[in-house]
N, C-alpha and C positions, 0 to 999 in steps of 0.2 A: 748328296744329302747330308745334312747336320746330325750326328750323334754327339749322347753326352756320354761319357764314361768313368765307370770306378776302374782301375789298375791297382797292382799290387807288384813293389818291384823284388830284386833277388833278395836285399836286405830287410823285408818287411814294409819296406814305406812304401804309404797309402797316396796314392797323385789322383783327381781329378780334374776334368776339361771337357771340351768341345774337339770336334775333330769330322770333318769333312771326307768323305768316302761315296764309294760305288755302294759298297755291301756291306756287311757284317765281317764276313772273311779278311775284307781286306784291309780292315781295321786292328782284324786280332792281330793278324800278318806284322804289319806297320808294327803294332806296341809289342811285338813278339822278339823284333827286329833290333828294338831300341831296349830288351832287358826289361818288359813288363808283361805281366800277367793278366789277360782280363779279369775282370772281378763282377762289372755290372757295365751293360752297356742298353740304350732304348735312343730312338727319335730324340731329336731336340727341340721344345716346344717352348717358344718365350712365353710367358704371362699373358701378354696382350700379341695376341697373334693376328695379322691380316688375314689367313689362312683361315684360322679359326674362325673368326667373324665373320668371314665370306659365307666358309657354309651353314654357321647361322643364319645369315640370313638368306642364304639363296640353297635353300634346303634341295637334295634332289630326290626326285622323285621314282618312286620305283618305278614306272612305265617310258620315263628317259631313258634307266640304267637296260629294258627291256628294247626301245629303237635303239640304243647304242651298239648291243651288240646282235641284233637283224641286221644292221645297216655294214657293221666291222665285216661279218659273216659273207654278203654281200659281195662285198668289197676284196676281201683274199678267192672267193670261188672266182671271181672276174680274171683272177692273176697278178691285184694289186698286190705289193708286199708289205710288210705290218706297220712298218715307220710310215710309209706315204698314206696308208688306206687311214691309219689314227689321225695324221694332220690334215689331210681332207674331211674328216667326223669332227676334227676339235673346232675347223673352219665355220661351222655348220650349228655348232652347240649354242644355245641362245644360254641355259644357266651357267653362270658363273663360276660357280663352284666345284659344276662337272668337267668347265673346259678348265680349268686351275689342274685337276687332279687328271684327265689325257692328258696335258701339259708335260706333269711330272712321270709321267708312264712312259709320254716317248722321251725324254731322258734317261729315263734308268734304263730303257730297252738298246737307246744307242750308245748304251755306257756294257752292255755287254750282257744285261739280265731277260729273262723272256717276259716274255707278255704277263703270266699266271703269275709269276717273280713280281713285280713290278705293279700288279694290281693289288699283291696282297699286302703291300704296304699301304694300302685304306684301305681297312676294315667297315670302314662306318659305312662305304660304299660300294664294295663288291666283297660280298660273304665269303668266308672259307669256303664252303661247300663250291661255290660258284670256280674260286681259283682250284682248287684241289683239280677240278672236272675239266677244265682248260689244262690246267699240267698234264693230265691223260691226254689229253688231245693234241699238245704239242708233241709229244712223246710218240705217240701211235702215228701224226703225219696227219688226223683227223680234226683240226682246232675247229672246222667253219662247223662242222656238224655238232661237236659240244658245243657251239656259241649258238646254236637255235636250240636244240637240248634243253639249255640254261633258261633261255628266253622262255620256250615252251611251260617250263617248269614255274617262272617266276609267274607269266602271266595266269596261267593255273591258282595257286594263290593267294591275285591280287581279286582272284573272281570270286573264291572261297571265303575271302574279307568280307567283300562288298555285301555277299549274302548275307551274314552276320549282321553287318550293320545295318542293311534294309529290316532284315527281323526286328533291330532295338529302335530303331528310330522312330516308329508309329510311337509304341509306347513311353517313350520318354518327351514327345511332343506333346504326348494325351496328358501326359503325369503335372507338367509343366503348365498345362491349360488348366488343368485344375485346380493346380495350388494358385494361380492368381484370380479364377473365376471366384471360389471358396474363400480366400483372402477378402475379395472385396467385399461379397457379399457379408461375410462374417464384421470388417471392420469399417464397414460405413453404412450396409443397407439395414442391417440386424440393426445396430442402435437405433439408426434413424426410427424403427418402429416402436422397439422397446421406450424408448422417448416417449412416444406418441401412445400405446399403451401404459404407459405410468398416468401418462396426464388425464386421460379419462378413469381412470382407477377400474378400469372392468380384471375380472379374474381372467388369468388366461390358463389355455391347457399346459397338458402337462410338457409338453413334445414341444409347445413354445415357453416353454417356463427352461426347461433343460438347453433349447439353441438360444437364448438368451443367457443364461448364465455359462454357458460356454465362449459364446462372444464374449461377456466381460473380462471373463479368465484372461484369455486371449490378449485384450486388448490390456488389460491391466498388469501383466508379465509378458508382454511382447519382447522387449527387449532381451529377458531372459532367456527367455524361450531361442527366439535366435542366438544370443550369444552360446546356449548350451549346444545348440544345435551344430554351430559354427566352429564348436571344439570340439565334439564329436565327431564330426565329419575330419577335422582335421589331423585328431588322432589316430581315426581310420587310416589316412593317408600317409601318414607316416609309417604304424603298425603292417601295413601291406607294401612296404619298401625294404622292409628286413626279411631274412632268408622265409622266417618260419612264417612270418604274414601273407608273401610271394605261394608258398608253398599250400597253404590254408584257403589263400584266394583261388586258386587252379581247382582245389578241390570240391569248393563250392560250384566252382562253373561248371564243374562236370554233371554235379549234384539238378543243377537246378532245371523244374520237370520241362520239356520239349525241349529247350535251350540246349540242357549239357547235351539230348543227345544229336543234337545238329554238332555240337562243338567237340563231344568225343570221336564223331566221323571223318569229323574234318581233320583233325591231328593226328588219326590213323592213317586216314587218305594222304595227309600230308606224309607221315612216316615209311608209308608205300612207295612214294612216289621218287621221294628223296635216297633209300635202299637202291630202287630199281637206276634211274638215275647213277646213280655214281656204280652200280654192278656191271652196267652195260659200257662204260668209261674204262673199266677193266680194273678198279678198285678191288683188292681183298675185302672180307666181311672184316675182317680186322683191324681195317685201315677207315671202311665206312661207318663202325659203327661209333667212334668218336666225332665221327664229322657231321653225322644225324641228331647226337645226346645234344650237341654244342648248336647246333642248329634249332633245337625242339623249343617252344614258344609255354606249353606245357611242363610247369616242374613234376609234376604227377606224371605224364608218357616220357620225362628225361631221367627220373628214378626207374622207370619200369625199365625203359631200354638200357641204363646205365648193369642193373639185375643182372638182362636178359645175355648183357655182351659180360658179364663175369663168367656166367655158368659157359655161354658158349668158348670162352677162353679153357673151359677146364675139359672140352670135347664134347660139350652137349648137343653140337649144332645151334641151328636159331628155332625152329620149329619147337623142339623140347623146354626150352625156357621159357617160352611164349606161352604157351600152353598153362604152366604156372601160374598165371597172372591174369584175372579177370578182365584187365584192364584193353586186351588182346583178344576181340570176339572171333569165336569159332570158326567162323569161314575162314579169316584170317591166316590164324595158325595150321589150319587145312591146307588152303593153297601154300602159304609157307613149304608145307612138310611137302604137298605136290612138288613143287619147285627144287627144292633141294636133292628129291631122288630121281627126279626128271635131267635134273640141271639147266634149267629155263626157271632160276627161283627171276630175275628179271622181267620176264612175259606175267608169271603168275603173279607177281606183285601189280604192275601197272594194271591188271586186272581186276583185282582188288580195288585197288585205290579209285580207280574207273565207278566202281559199282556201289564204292561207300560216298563217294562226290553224286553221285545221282541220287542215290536215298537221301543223304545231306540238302539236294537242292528237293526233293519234293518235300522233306517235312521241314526247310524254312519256309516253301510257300504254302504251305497247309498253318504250320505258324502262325503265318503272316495275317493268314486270313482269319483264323482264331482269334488273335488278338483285337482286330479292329473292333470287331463287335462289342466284344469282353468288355473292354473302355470304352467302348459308348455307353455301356450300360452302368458301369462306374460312375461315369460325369454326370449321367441322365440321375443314377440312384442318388449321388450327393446332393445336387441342384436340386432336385427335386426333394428329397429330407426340406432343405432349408425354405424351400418355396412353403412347401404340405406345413410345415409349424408358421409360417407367418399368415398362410390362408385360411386357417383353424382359426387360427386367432381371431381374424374379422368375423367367420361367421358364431364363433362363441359370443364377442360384443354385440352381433347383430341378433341375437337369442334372447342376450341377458338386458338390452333395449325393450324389446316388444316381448 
């Protein structure tokens, strides 16, 4: 592998370069050898990289990274050894960018590094947590049972996702149909009447006197209108890229009524699952609980856990901190403190997390069903406004006729 590096020699002079190695070790080693110091050393990564661009474009997917390691798992219980079981999965990999990266795994693994060594040099594609949980497993003599663990755990999840976005999808479909149904109606049907009521000069009501000059508004600062809108939204997007915006955005999802509390479930559930997980891998809490903060998807539950593991560093336990913090429902911190005086805090977590993934999936389907209505009756109350003021209007002319 390619690193680049700063050094620092005996008389102060600063060298850098490139420099080809196994590891990290064997690099300090090398410039150790030759009277330099390391100073900075990372990957080496050109501008325009093939690499790069690969997995750009052949994005992998987290249900690949999910049969990769069923299939690896597979393949060592049968008796295969690690080098041959990876080059029979890399034979096999149809994305690109997945078989690029086993590619480079079994190189560093035949270059002397293990499996969890060797994956954790792509981050983008198998998590800290995932490698930490295979280094126990290499360790103990147990890899194939972490590598379904893992799977078990990722495909978990990818289900807890999907609920989510089944919840958002009706209403952003419905949101979406309105604003072009109301669009049209507003910037083609509206005039076309409002024309045709000027030209007979009859008085119109009041409720078609107000959708008509909201049409005009409309039509007459369109442009505006979108360009304000179009800079708003885009200073949105920026303003929730910075720490405090990131931090503000979390808070709101937590905030918002049924939603947060499917989403604060689920990043309990998740933070259960993930404790349990690496406790039963044979992890310290003190080793797990950086690898859970760094894992946390929520900056709101990676403040709260970042808290909870200071106090537990000062002797608190995990139970006692937990408790502190609203953010950590009761049962929770129950079973917690069960667990920790039991010493099955593992059992009692997956427990948890079991039980908040079940309440999470009945009230996104109780949501679910909430919502559809709700927006029907939105779409119905808009269309219908605009329809009631243009059908007012004809029977007003047909009044002020006879």
């Amino acid at each position: 592998m390619l690193y680049q590096y700063i050094a620092c020699g005996e008389s102060g002079d600063i060298v850098k370069g490139k420099i080809s190695a196994t590891s990290e070790d064997a690099i300090t080693e090398m410039l150790g050898y030759a009277g330099y110091r390391l100073v900075n050393l990372r990957p080496y990564t050109p501008f325009i990289s093939l690499g790069k661009l690969t997995s750009q474009l052949f994005k992998v997917k987290q249900t690949e990274i999910i049969l990769f390691y069923r299939q690896l798992a597979l393949l060592l219980e049968s008796g295969v050894n690690i080098v041959t079981a990876l080059q029979l999965l890399q034979e096999q990999i149809s994305n690109r960018a997945l078989k690029k990266v086993v590619y480079d795994v079994i190189s560093d693994i035949r270059n002397g590094n293990q499996l969890s060594a060797a994956m954790s040099r792509h981050p983008s594609i198998f998590s800290s947590m995932s490698c930490r949980t295979l280094s126990i497993g290499e360790q103990t003599g147990g890899l194939e049972t972490m590598l379904k663990q893992v799977a078990d755990y990722m495909e978990r999840e990818i289900v807890t996702r999907k609920g989510i976005k089944g919840a958002l999808m009706y209403p952003m479909i419905a949101a979406g149909v309105t604003v072009v149904v109301v669009g049209v109606l507003m910037f083609f049907v509206l005039p076309a009447f409002a024309d045709l009521y000027g030209s007979l000069g009859a008085e119109l009501p009041a409720l078609t006197k107000i959708m008509i000059s909201f049409s005009v508004l409309l039509r007459s600062y369109a442009l505006h209108i979108f360009l304000g809108l179009f800079i708003a939204i885009g200073l949105g997007l920026i303003y929730i890229r910075t720490p405090d915006g990131k931090y503000k955005l979390d808070v709101l999802t937590l905030r918002i009524p049924q939603l947060g509390r499917v989403k604060h479930l689920n990043e309990l559930s998740r933070c259960c699952r993930s404790i349990s997980l690496l406790f039963t891998a044979g992890l310290p809490l003190t080793e797990i609980m950086p690898l859970v903060i760094q894992g946390c998807n929520n900056r709101v539950m990676a403040q709260a856990l970042y808290n909870v593991q200071t106090d537990m560093l000062k002797g608190e336990g995990l139970s006692k901190p937990m408790a502190k913090n609203s953010i950590f429902l009761p049962m929770m911190v129950q079973m917690v403190k069960v667990g920790e005086e039991t010493g099955s805090l593992d059992t009692s977590l997956l427990a948890v997390a079991q039980n908040y993934e079940s309440e999470a999936e009945d009230k996104t389907k109780s949501l679910i069903s909430m919502i559809q209505p709700v927006m029907t009756l939105v779409i119905a109350g808009i269309v219908g406004l605009i329809a009631l003021s243009m059908v007012s209007a004809m029977y007003s002319m047909y009044g002020q006729a006879f």
